[in-house]
C-alpha positions in Angstrom: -2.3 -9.3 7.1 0.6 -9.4 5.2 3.3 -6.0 5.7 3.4 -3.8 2.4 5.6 -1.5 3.5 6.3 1.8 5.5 5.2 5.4 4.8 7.4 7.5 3.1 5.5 10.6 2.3 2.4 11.9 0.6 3.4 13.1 -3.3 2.3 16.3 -4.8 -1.0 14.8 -6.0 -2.3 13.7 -2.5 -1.6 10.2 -3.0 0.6 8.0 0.0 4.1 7.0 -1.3 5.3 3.5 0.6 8.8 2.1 0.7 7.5 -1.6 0.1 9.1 -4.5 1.7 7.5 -7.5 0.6 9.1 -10.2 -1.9 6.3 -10.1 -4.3 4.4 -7.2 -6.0 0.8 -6.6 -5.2 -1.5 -6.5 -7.2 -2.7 -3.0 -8.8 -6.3 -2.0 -7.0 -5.0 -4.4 -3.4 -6.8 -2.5 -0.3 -3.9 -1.1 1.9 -4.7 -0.7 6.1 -3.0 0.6 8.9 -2.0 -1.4 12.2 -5.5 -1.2 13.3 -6.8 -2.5 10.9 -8.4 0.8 8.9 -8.5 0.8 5.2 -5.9 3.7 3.8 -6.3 3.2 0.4 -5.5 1.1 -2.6 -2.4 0.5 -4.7 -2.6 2.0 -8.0 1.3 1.8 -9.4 4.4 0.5 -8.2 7.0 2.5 -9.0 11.4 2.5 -9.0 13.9 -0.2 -9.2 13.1 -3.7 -8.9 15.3 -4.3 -5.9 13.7 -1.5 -4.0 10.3 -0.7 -5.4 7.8 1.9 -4.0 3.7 1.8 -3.8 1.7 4.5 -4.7 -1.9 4.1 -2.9 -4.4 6.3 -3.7 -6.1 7.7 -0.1 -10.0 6.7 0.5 -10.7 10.0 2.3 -8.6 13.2 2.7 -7.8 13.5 5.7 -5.9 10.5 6.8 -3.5 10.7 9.6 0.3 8.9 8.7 3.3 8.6 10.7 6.5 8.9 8.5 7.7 5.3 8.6 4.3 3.9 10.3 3.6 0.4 8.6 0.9 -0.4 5.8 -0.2 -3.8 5.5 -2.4 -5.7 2.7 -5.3 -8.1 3.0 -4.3 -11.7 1.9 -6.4 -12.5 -1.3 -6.9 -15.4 -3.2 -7.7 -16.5 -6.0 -11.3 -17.8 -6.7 -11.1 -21.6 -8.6 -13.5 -21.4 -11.4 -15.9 -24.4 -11.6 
């Protein structure tokens, strides 16, 4: 798993804002989880300046229970070699 970021707080529109700490950006439509390993959501913006920028993920159900500053991970992908 590779660390996203930490929970900020949800936004008006129900979706999970997260103060992102990773060097790179993920990709748009990346599966976030929790420390144990349960799908949250999935990122659908990034969002603010480019030395501090913030996820917005998109919640899979509605009631989802976040810890303010709890840590959001990502799911290593790669990339498939075409043939």
């Amino acid at each position: 798993m590779i660390r996203l970021g930490y929970f900020i707080h949800w936004t008006p529109s129900k979706k999970i804002l997260v103060k992102m700490t990773m060097k790179k950006l993920p990709r748009l439509g990346v599966r976030v989880i929790n420390s144990s390993g349960r799908v949250v959501g999935k990122v659908v913006d990034v969002i603010g300046p480019v030395k501090s920028p913030y996820a917005v993920v998109k919640p899979v159900r509605r009631n989802i229970d976040l810890k303010t500053y709890e840590e959001l991970y990502i799911k290593p992908y790669f990339r498939r070699e075409r043939k």
